[in-house]
N, C-alpha and C positions, 0 to 999 in steps of 0.2 A: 331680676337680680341686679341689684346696684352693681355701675361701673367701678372697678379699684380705682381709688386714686395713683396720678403718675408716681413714675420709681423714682424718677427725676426732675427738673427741670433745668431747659437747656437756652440760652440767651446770644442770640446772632446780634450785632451789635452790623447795620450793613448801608453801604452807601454805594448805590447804581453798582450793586452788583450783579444783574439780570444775569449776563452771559456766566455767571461762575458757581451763585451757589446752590444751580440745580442739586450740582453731584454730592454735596455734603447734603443734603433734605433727604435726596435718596436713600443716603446710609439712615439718618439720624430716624426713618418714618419705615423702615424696612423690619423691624421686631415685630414685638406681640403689639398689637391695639391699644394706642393709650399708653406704653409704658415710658414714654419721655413725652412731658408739655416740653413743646419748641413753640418759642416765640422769638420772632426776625421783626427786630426794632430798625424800622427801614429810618435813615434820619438823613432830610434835605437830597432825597434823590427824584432821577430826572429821568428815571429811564423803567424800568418795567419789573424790579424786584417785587415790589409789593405783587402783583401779577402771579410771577412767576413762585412765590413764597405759600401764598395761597392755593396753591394746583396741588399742592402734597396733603394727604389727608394726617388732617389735625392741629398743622401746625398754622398758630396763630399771626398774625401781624400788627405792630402798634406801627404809626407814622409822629415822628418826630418833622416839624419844620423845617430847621435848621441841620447840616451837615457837620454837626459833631457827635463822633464815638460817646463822650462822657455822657452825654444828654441822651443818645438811645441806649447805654446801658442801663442810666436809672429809670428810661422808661420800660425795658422788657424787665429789667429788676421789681419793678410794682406791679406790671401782668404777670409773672411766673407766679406759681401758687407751692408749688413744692421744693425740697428738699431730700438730696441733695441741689447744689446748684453748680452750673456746668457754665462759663464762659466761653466762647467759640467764636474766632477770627470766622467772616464769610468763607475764605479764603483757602481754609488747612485742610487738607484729609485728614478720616481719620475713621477707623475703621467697627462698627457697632462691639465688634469683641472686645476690641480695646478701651473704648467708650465706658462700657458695661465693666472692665475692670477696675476703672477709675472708681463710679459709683459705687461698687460694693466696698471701696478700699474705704470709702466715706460713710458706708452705712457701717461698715464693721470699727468705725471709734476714730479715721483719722479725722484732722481737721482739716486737710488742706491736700490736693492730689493734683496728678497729671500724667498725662505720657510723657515717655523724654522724646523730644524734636528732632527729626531724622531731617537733614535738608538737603533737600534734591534741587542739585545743582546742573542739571545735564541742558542744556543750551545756554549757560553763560560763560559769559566771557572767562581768558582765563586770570585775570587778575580778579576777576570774582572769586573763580572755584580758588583761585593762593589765598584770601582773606576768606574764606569757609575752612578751607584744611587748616588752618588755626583755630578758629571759633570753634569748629564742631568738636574741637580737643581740648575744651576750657573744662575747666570744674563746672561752672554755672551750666553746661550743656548735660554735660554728663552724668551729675547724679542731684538729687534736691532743686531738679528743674520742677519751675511752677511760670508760665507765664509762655511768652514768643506765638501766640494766638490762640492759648490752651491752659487754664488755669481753672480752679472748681474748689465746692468749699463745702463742709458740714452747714447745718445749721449753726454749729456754735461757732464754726469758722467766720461766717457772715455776718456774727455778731462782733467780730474784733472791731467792724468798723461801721459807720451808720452809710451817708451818702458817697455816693462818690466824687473824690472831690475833681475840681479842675484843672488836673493837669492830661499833659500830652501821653505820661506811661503810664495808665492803669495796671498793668501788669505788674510794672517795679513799684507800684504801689502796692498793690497786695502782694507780693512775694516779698516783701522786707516786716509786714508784719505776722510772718512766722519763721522761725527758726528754720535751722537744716537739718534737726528731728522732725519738725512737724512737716514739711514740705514734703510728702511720700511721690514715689514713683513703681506704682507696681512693675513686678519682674515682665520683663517683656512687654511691654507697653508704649508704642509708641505713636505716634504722627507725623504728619509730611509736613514741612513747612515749603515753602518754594520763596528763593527771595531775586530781588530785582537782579536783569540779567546784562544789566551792563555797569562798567565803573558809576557812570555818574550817577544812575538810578541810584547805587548802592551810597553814593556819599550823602546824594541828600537825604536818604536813609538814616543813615547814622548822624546827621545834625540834628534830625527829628528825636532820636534815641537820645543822643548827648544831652537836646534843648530839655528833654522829659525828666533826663537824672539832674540836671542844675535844679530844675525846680525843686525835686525830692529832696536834694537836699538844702536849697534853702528854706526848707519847711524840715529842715531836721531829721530827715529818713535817707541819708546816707545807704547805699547798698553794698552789704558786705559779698562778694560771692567766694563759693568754696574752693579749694588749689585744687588745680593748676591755672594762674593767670599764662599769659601769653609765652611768658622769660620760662616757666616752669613747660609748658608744650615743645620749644625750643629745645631744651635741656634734654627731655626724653626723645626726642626727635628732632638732634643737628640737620638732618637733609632741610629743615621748613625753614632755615631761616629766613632764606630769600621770601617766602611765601608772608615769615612775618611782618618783613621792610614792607608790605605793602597792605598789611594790618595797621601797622603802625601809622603810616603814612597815611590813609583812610580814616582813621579814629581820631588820630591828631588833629587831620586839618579839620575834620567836621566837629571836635571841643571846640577849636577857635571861631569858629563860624556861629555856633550858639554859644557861645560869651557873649560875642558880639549880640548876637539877635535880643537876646535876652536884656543884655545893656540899652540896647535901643529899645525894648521893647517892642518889637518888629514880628514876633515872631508866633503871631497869634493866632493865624491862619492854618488849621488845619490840613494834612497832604497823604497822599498814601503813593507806593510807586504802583506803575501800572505797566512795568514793562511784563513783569511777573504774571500778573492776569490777563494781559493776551493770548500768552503762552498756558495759562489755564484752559482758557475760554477754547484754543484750538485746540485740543486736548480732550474736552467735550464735545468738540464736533466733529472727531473723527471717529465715536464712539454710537 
């Protein structure tokens, strides 16, 4: 009896992430036989992912050269063979129920799905956790989230757009070209993001962020996202203001820092923080 073809296919886009993305292959290879192609586009890494990616049964590995996200996603976008198609930070948890709600959300007509982003902040600093207790009460967080290491698409969704192009947000790239009807978020549905656990980790976070939306929108794809912006969280919650002087203060100076980069053109160099996946990686090994 011929094997079914996958229900999905699922595309790790990952650079020397040996110590981290055991635990997501666990989930992702723990169903029925076959019922997600995983393929981990390892690109320009120096340490034992490839390795460690191939121990899990089924899931495939391309090697990319060079250590750019853009370049392994279009290279696990040409090995994935099915539909729907699932984008996956190394990085995120997330849990196969939740996973499996996405897909059906995608075989049943949407064109574009996700969990909402749950971010677990517990060993960072607290000028971190004050710019999360804003963010995680934005519109963009809370409803018609597509994107932050977790974004998926129909087949007709995939067709909105051909290759990927080159910039630094793939995310705000495909999440601007669909609406906040097509952008679903099934009930209950979520994932773990974990983000860098000190200020500075977080700012050059956010210049990388910042540098991604200049580009989008010097290419004309501006990102609308839905209320409540930062003034509108404020409003429902006067105790945060303090929390958002330092939203503010973070977002601002890291816009100027990419004007800057971008003006000079400086800013070409690909980065990811890694105080964040230390704190993964121990995390797995006390497991």
């Amino acid at each position: 009896m011929a094997a079914l073809p996958p229900r999905a296919s699922v595309v790790i886009p990952a650079h020397d992430e040996a110590a981290t993305i055991g635990d997501l292959l666990r989930v992702l290879t723990s169903g029925e036989p076959g019922e997600l192609e995983v393929v981990v586009a390892c690109n320009g890494c120096t340490d034992r992912t490839a390795e460690v990616a191939v121990g899990y049964p089924g899931v495939r590995v391309v090697e990319v050269p060079v250590a750019s996200k853009i370049a392994a996603l279009a290279a696990g976008d040409d090995a994935a063979t099915a539909f729907p198609r699932v984008y996956l930070d190394a990085d995120v948890s997330v849990s196969l129920h939740d996973l499996r709600s996405v897909v059906a959300a995608l075989e049943g007509g949407e064109v574009a799905a996700a969990p909402l982003p749950v971010v677990d902040t517990a060993g960072c600093g607290p000028a971190v956790k004050a710019y999360f207790a804003v963010f995680t009460r934005l519109g963009y967080v809370r409803r018609h989230a597509l994107g932050a290491g977790f974004y998926a698409v129909s087949e007709a969704g995939r067709r909105r757009f051909g290759a990927f192009p080159d910039v630094v947000a793939d995310d705000g790239f495909v999440y601007g070209l669909f609406t906040d009807q097509e952008r679903h978020n099934p009930p209950g549905a979520t994932f773990v993001v974990r983000p860098p656990r000190t200020v500075t980790a977080l700012w050059r976070r956010q210049v990388r962020i910042a540098y991604g939306n200049l580009q989008l929108a010097a290419r004309g794809r501006s990102l609308v996202s839905p209320a409540p912006g930062w003034s509108g969280v404020v409003r429902e919650r006067p105790w945060l203001v303090g929390a958002a002087f330092v939203y503010l203060a973070v977002n601002g100076t890291a816009l100027l820092r990419a004007r800057s980069l971008l003006r000079s053109g400086a800013a070409g160099a690909w980065n990811r923080d890694e105080t964040s996946r230390v704190a993964l990686a121990a995390q797995g090994s006390e497991r």
